[in-house]
C-alpha positions in Angstrom: -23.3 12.6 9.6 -22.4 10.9 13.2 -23.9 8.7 15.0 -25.6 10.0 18.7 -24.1 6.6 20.1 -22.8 6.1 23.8 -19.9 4.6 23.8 -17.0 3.1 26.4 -14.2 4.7 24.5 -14.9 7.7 22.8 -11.4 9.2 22.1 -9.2 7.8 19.6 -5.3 8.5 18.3 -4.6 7.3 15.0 -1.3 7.2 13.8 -0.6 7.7 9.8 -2.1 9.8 7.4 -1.8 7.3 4.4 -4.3 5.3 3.4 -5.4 2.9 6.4 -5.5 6.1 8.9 -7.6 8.7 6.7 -10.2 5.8 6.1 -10.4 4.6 9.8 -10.3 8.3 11.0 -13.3 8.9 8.3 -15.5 5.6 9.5 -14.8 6.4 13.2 -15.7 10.0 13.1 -19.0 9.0 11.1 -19.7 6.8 14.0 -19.3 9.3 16.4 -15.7 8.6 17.9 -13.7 11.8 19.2 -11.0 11.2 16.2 -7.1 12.6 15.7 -4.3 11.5 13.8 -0.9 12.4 13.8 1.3 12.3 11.0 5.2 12.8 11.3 5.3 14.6 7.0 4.3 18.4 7.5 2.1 18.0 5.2 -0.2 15.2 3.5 2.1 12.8 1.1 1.8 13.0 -2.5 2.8 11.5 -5.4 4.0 7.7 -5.2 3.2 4.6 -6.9 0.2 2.9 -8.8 -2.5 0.9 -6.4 -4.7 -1.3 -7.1 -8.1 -1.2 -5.0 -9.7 -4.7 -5.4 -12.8 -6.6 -4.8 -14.6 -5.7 -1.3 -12.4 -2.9 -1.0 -14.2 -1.3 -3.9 -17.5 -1.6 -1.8 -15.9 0.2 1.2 -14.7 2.4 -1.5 -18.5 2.9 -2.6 -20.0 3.1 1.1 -17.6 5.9 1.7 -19.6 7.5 -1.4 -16.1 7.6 -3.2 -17.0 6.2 -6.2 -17.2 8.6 -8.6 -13.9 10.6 -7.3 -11.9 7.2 -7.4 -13.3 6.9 -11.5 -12.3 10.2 -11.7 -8.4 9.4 -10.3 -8.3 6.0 -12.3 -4.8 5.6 -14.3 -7.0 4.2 -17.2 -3.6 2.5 -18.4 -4.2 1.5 -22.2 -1.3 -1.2 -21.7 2.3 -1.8 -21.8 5.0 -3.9 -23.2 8.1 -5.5 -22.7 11.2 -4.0 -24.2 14.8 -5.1 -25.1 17.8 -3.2 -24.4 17.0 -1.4 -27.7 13.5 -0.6 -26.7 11.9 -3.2 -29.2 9.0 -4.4 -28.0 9.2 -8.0 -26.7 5.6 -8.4 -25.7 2.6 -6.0 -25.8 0.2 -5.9 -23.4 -3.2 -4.6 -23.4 -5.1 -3.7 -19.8 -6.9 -6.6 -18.9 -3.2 -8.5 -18.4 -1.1 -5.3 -17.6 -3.2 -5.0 -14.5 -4.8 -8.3 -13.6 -8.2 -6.8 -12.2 -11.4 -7.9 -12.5 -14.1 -6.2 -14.1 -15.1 -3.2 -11.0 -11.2 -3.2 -9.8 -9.7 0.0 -10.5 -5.8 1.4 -10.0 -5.1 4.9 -9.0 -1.9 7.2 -8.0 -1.4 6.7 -3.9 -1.3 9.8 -3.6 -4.6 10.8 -5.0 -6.1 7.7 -3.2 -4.5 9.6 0.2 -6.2 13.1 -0.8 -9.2 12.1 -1.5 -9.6 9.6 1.7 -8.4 13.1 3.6 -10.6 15.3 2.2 -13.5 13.0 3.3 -12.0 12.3 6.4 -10.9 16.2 7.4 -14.2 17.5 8.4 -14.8 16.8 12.5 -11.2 14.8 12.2 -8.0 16.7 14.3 -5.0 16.5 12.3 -1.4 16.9 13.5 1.3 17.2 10.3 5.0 17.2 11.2 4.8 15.6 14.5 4.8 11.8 15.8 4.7 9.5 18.7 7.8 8.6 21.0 6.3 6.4 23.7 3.3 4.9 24.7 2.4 4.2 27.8 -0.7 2.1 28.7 -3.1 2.5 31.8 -6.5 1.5 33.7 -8.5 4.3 31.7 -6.7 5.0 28.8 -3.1 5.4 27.2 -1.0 7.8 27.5 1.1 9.5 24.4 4.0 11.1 24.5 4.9 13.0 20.4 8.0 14.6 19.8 6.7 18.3 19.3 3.2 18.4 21.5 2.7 18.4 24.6 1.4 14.6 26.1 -1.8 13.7 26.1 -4.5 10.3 27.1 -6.8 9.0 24.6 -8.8 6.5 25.2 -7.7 4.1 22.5 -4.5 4.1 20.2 -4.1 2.6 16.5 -1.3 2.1 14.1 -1.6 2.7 10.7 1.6 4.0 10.4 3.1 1.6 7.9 5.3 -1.6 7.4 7.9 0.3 9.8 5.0 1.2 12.4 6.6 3.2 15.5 3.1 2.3 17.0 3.7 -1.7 16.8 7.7 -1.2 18.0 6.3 0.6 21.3 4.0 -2.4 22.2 4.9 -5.3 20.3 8.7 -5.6 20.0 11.3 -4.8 17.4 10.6 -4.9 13.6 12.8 -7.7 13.0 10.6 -10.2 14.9 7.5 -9.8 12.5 9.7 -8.6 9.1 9.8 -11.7 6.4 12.0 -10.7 3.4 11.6 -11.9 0.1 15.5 -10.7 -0.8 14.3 -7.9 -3.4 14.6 -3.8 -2.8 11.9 -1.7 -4.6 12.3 2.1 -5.8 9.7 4.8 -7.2 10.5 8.2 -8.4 8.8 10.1 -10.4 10.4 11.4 -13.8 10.1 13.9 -16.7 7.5 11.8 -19.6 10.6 12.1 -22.0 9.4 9.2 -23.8 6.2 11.1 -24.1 4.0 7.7 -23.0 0.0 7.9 -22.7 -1.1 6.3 -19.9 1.1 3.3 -21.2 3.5 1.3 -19.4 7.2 -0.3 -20.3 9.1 -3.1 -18.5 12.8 -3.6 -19.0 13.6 -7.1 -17.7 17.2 -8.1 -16.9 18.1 -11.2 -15.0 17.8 -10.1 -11.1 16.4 -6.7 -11.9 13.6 -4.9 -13.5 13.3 -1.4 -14.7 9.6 0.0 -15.1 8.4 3.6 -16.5 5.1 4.4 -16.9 2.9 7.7 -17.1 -1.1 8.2 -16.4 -1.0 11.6 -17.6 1.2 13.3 -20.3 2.8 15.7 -18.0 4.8 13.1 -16.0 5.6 9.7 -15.1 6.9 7.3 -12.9 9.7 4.9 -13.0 10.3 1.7 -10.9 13.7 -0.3 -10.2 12.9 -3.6 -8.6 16.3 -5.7 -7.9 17.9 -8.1 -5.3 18.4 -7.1 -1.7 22.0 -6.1 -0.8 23.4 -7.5 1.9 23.9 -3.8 3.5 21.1 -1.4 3.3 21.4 2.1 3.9 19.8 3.6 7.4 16.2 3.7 6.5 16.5 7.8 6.8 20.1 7.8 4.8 18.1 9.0 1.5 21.3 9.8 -0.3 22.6 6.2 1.0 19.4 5.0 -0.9 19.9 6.7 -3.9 23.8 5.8 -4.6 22.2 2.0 -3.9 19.9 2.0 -6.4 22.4 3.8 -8.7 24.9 1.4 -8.3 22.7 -1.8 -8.6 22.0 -0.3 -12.2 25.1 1.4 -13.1 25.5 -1.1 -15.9 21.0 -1.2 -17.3 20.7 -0.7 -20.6 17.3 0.5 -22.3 16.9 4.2 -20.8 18.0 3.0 -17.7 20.5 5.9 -17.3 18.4 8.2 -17.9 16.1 7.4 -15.4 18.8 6.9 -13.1 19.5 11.1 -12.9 16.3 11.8 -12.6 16.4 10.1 -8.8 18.0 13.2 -6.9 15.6 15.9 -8.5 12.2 13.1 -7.7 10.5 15.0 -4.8 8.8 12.0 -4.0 11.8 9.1 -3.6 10.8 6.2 -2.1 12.9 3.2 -1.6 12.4 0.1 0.4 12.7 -3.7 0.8 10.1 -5.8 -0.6 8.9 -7.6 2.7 5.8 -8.4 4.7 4.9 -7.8 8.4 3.2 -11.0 9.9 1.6 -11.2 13.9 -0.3 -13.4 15.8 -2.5 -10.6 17.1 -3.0 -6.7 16.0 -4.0 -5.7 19.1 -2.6 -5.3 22.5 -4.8 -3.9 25.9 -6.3 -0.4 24.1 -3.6 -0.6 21.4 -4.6 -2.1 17.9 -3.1 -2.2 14.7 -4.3 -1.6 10.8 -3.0 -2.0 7.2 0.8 -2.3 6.8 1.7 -1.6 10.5 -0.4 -5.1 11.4 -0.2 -6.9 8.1 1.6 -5.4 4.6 2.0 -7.7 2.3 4.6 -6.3 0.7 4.6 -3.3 -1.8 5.3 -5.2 -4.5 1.5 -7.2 -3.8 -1.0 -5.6 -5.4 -3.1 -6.3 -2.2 -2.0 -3.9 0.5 -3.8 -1.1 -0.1 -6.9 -3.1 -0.4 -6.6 -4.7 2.7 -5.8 -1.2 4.6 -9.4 -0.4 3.4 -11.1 -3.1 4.2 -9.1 -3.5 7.8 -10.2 0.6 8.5 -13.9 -0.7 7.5 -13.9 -3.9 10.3 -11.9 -2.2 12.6 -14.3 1.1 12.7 -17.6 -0.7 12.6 -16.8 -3.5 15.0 -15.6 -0.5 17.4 -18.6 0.9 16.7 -20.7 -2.6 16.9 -19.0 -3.1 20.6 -20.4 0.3 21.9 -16.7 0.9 22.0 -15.8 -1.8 24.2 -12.5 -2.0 23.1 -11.7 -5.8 24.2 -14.6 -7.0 22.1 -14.3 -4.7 18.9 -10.5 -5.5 18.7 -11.5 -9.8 19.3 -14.1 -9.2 16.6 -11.9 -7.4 14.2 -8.7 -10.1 14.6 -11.7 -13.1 13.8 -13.0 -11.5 11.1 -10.3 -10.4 9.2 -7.7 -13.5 10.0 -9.2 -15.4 6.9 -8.8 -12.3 4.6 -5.4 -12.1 5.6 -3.8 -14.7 5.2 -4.8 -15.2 2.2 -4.0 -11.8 0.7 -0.4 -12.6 2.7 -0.3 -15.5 0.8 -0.7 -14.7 -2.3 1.1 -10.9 -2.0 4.0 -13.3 -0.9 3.3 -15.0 -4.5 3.1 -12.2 -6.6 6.2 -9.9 -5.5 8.4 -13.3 -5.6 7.9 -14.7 -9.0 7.7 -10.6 -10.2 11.7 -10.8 -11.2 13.0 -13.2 -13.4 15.9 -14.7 -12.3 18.6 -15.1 -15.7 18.1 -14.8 -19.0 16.3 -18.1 -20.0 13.4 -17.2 -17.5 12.9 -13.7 -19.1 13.1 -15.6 -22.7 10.6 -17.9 -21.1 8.5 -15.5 -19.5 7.7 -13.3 -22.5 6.8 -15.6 -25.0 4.1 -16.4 -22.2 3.1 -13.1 -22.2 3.3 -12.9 -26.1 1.4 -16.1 -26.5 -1.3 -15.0 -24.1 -1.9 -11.6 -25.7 -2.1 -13.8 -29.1 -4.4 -16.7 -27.6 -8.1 -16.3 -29.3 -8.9 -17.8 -25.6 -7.2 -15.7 -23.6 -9.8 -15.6 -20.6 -9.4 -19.2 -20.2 -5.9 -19.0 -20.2 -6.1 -16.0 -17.5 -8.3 -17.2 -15.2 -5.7 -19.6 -12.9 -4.2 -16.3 -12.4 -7.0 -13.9 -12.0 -9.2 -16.6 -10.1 -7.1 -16.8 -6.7 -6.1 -13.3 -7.0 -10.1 -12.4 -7.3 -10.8 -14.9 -5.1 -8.7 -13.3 -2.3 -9.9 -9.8 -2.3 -13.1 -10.7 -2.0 -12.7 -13.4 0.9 -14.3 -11.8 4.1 -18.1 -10.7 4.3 -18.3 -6.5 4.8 -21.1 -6.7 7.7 -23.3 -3.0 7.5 -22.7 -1.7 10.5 
């Protein structure tokens, strides 16, 4: 249902059809808003990674009335373990340390989180697949768009959820490379044939510098990761057969099932490659152009965080819009104060997390899994957890979800 509202601004582009853009589109539409994204895939994304959804993100989650559809998408991941070159276990792990959630936390596929956020969102929302926007041009009453397959049009007010590589922020902020901050690692997700037949289980193949993950939450398939250090040339960041001889090369020498995984990479219709780095700004927002999730403040896909924050920044954003009678200069102050705190902290510690993920030669790996053996051992292992669970709990609930 919409709100009858009167607002300032009534018309909205979004751009990105992820996870930040379905969820503003759906909370601005319920409000009333004249809503339309753009997204430059033909068709919605698939497939991809594991995300967590943490804390107050769970209560948007719930507010949406998504609830039961994000049970019904959980990974339920029994555990995992560490394994030699050999495959011989080197630490087991059951769910409560595999994941690091709190008890209400859940973890799904991104895709599924992206379908089901546009399946609530679609109703009321205009979609464009397979186009997107190539300049921006702001005036008195609005901002005009120009897209690189429709014809131009003026809306009202423009956001960016299009990512850590947002075409929205380069138009009106500046170049990526002013906001980037690297942590020197490269990430990879394909998915892969379940050869090793895994049930919603999950091994890690540490080396020094790299990590090789592969992991299933259904029998029929699975994923694999390779997480390594950044070269010092990266492939154009549409040069996907550039990507793939990169990631092939950095581990041409893995052991484990490594190779296997490796040939998988050119039949994966869902390659994804990318540096592990977070986008910082001052401000999200400039004249009737604002920005949400990754475009404004990713924390880098390695976190854990992001997607949780692109939830919880599509909430504030929408409802402070909303709040303001759609006066953008107030909703968009609002929404910067509001979140900031939130933020920085999830920046903080996302910056935490994807850094200490890799271990850097071999006496760290030796080091790091007894740790992990000792903990799954330790008769007080919820003690021992909690300096690592308590910030990371702490963070995704630090900012108050008004009802707007």
């Amino acid at each position: 249902m919409t709100s009858t509202q009167q607002f300032t601004n009534k018309t909205v582009l979004i751009s990105g059809a992820s996870v930040a853009g379905p969820a503003l589109a759906y909370w601005l539409h319920r409000y009333g808003f004249s809503v339309t994204v753009v997204e430059q895939a033909s068709t919605l994304r698939e497939g991809g990674y594991k995300v967590d959804i943490r804390g107050v993100a769970m209560d948007v989650i719930a507010r949406m009335g998504l609830s039961a559809e994000i049970e019904r998408a959980s990974t339920d991941m029994r555990g995992g373990a560490w394994v030699d070159e050999s495959g011989k276990a080197l630490a087991t792990l059951g769910p409560d340390l595999i994941g690091l959630r709190s008890p209400g936390d859940d973890e799904v596929l991104r895709g599924d989180l992206a379908r089901i956020l546009f399946d609530a969102s679609k109703s009321g929302v205009e979609y464009i697949f397979g186009d997107s926007i190539t300049g921006l041009r702001q005036l008195a009453e609005g901002v005009e768009v120009g897209f690189r397959n429709s014809p131009p049009r003026v809306f009202d007010l423009v956001i960016g959820a299009d990512g850590m590589h947002s075409t929205v922020r380069h138009n009106i902020f500046g170049s990526e490379e002013q906001f980037a901050r690297h942590t020197g690692m490269a990430a990879c997700v394909i998915s892969v044939p379940n050869f090793l037949d895994l049930d919603h289980w999950e091994l890690v193949h540490p080396t020094p510098g790299r990590i090789v993950q592969m992991y299933s939450t259904h029998r029929s398939a699975a994923k694999a990761q390779f997480i390594f250090a950044e070269p010092g040339q990266l492939p154009d960041r549409r040069d996907v057969a550039g990507q793939q001889r990169l990631v092939a090369e950095a581990f041409a020498d893995g052991g484990w099932e490594t190779a296997n995984l490796l040939r998988a990479i050119p039949e994966s219709p869902d390659f994804y490659f990318d540096t592990v780095s977070q986008i910082h700004l001052d401000r999200w927002s400039e004249g009737r152009v604002a920005l949400v999730g990754d475009a404004a403040y990713c924390p880098s896909p390695l976190s854990g965080q992001g997607t949780s924050m692109a939830l919880v920044g599509a909430y504030v954003l929408a409802g402070e819009l909303k709040a303001a009678a759609g006066d953008h200069r107030v909703a968009f102050a609002a929404y910067q104060e509001k979140m900031r705190e939130y933020i920085d902290l999830n920046l903080t510690l996302g910056w935490s997390n994807a850094t200490q993920m890799v271990a850097g030669g071999k006496r760290a790996i030796r080091m790091q899994t007894t740790m992990l053996r000792m903990l799954r051992r330790m008769p007080w292992k919820g003690l021992a957890l909690r300096p690592i669970i308590k910030p990371l709990a702490h963070a995704s609930n630090a900012i108050h979800l008004e009802t707007y």
